[in-house]
N, C-alpha and C positions, 0 to 999 in steps of 0.2 A: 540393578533397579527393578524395582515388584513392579506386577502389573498394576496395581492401584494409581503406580504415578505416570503408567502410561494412557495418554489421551488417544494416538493414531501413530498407523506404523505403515509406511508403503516398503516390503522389504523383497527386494531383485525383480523390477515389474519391470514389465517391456508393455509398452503400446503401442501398436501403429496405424496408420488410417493408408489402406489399400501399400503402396508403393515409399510411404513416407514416416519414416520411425522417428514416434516424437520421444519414448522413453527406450533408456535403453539398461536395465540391472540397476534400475535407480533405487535406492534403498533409504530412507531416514524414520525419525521416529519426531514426536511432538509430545514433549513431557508435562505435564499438569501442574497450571499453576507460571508457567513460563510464557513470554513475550518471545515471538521466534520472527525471525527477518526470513524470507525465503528469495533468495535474490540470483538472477543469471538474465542476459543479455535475451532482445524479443528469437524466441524461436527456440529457446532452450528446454520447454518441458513446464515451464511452470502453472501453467492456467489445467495443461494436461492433468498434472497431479492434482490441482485443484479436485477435479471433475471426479477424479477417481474417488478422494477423501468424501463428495459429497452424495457418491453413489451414483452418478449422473452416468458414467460410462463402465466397463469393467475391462482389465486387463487381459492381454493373451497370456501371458505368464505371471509367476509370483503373486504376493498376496496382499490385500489393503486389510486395513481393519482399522475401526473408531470405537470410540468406549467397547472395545472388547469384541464385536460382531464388525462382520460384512457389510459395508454401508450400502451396496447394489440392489442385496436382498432383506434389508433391513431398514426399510425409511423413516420407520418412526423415528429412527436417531437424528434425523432434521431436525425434531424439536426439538433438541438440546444444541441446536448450532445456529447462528449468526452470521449471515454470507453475506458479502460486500462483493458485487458483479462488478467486471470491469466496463462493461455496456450494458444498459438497461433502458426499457423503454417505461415512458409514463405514460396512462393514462390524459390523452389533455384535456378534459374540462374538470378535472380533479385539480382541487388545492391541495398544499400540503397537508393542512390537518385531515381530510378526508382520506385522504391517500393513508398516511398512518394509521389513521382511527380503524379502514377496513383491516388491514393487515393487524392492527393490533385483536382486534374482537374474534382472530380464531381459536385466541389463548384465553381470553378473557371478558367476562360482562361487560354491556354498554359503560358501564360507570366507570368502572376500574379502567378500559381501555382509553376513554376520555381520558382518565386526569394521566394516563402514561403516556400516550399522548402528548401530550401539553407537554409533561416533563423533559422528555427525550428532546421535542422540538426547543426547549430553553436551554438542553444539553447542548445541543450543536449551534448554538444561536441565530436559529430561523424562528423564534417566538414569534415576531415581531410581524413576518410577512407569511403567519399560518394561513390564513386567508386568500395568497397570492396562486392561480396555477401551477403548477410545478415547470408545465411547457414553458414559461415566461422567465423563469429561473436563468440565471448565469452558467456557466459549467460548475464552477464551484459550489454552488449553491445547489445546485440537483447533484455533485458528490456526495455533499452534506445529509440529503435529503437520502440515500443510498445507506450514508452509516448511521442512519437514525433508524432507518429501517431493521437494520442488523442487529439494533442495541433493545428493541422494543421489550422482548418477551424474557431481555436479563438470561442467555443464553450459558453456556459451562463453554462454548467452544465459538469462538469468533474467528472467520476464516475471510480475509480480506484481499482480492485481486485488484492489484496495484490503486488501493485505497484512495493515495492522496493525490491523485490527479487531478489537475485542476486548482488545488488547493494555492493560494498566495504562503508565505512563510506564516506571517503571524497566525492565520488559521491553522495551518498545519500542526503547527506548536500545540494552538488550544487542543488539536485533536490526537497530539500526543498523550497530553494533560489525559482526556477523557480515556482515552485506552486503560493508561493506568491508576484510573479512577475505575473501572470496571473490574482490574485484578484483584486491586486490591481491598472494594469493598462487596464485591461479586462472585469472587473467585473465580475469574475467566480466563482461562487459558487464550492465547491470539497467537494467530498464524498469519503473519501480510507479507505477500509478495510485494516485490518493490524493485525500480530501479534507482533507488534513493539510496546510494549505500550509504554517504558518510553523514545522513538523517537519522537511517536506521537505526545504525549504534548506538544513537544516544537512546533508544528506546528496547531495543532486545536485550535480552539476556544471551540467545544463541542465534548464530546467522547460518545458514545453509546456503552453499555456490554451487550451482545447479549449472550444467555447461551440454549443448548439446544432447540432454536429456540422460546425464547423468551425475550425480554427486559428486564433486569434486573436491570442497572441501567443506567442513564443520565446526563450529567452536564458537568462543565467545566472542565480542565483540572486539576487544584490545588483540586478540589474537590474529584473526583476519585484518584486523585495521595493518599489521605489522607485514602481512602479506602484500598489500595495497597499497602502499603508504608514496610509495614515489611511482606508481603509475599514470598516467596523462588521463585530464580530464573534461569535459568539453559539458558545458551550463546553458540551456536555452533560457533564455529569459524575454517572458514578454512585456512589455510595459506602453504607457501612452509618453513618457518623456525620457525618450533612449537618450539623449543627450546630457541629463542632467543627472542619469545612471550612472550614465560611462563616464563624467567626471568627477564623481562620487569615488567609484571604483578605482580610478587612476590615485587618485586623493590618498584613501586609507588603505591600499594594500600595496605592497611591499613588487618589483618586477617578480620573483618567483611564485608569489600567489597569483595573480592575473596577469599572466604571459602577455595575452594581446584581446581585445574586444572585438569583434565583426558586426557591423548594422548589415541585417541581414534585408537582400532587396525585398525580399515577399514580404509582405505586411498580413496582419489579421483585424480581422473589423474591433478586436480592443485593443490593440498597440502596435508596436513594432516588436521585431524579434533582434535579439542581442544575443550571440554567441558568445560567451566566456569562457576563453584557455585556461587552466591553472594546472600545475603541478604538485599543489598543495591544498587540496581539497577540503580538507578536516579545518583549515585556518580558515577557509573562504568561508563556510558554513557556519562554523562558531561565532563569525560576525555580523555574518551577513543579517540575519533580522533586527538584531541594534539599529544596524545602519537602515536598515528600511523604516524603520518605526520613528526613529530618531531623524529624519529626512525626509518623513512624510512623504517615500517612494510607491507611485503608486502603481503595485505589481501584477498584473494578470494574474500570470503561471511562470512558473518557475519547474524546469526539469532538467536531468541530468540527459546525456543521448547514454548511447551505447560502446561508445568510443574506449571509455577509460572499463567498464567492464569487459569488453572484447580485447583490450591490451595485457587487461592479468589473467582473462582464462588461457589468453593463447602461451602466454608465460609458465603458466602451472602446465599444461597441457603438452608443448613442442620443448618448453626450457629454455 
């Protein structure tokens, strides 16, 4: 591969903070033009490498590089990148479009960042409530407001920390949609950390397993899915009618897709939390938004735990 179709490369980095090693010879590259999954269990190195790519921190050993340079001592390569934070604070007497509109006008004239602006907020579909504070926002809807941020300035390099948090299914879809609406008529390379894996797949080209702050393994999508495939997997789900989920779910899956359901006691001020077992992941996914849409399920958030990624690293890892 020439340098031309390389975008960023973290190759043998170690980092640590005082007594505790988050990287350890961690090594990948991010090819141009490519959708890449970057996925391992919380505590594994990911947000770390994040930081390295964005120039925000720099390693004790081995080397980063992004379009070609040093990102540490090189910041102007920000502007050609798109970062989606895993936590962020808003301003609160800022509405949405204010909040864009500032951020857009470091690129660009009052005029032109108006109507981009606008656009981005019709991309994610928060048109509607540009006018609303962003503090008054949902989680989902200040995600949204996060990846609109990211998309404003039509970036070469989108780099997203566990992006779709928050997200219900059907949105997450649309924001599958827009990712690969920005590849393909932008040419934007994207790099999303996730613990989404059998999400993912449907949207990378290449997924990267990041394990305890090192590479573990690489490849396409069909390839790690073959890795994975009969691992245990455990679904949070939060909704306002866990009863009418859970007999949904008994309904149209099969006992090896949804082992067993758990109402879980703690509740959250927008629903209840529902545990989902399955050993059959890729079937639960592939359905699961039919049935939400087609059921008129109405879903918080929806995430995977760490369960079934901790069962195949310790697999590739001990054997």
């Amino acid at each position: 591969m020439n340098n031309y179709n390389l975008i960023g490369k973290l190759e043998h980095v170690t980092k640590s903070y005082n007594d505790v090693v988050a990287l350890s010879d961690i090594s990948f590259s991010i090819e141009r033009g490519q959708i890449i999954g970057f996925l391992g269990p919380n505590g594994s190195g990911k947000s770390t490498s994040i930081q390295l790519l964005l120039g925000l921190i720099k390693p004790q050993a081995g080397s980063v590089s992004i379009f070609g340079v040093n990102p540490f001592y090189n910041s102007k390569m920000n502007n050609l990148v798109g970062y989606i934070p895993e936590e962020s604070q808003f301003p609160k007497w800022m509405t949405a479009f204010d909040y864009l509109f500032q951020l857009a006008r470091f690129n660009m004239d009052d005029e032109p960042a108006r109507e981009r602006t606008t656009q981005v907020l019709k991309e994610v579909e928060l048109l509607d409530v540009a006018d609303k504070q962003v503090r008054k926002f949902s989680k989902g809807m200040r995600q949204r407001v996060k990846i609109a941020q990211a998309l404003l300035h039509k970036p070469a390099l989108i780099i997203g920390d566990e992006p779709f948090n928050g997200l219900d299914p059907v949105v997450r879809q649309h924001m599958f949609d827009l990712f690969r609406k920005y590849r393909k008529e932008y040419n934007c390379t994207i790099f999303l950390s996730s613990h989404i894996l059998f999400e993912i797949e449907k949207l990378a080209d290449k997924i990267i397993l990041v394990y305890k702050g090192r590479t573990i393994a690489q490849g396409t999508p069909s390839r790690i899915r073959e890795m994975i495939q009969d691992q245990p997997h455990t679904i949070e789900i939060v909704t306002k009618e866990p009863k009418k989920l859970a007999r949904i779910l008994i309904d149209s899956y099969d006992f090896d897709v949804v082992s067993s359901i758990q109402f879980n006691e703690n509740t959250r001020d927008e629903g209840i939390i529902l545990n989902i077992k399955t050993t059959r992941p890729k079937i639960f996914y592939d359905r699961f938004t039919n049935l939400v849409v087609d059921n008129k399920l109405p879903i918080v958030q929806m995430r995977p735990t760490d369960e079934g990624l901790e069962s195949l690293f310790n697999t590739l890892t001990v054997g």
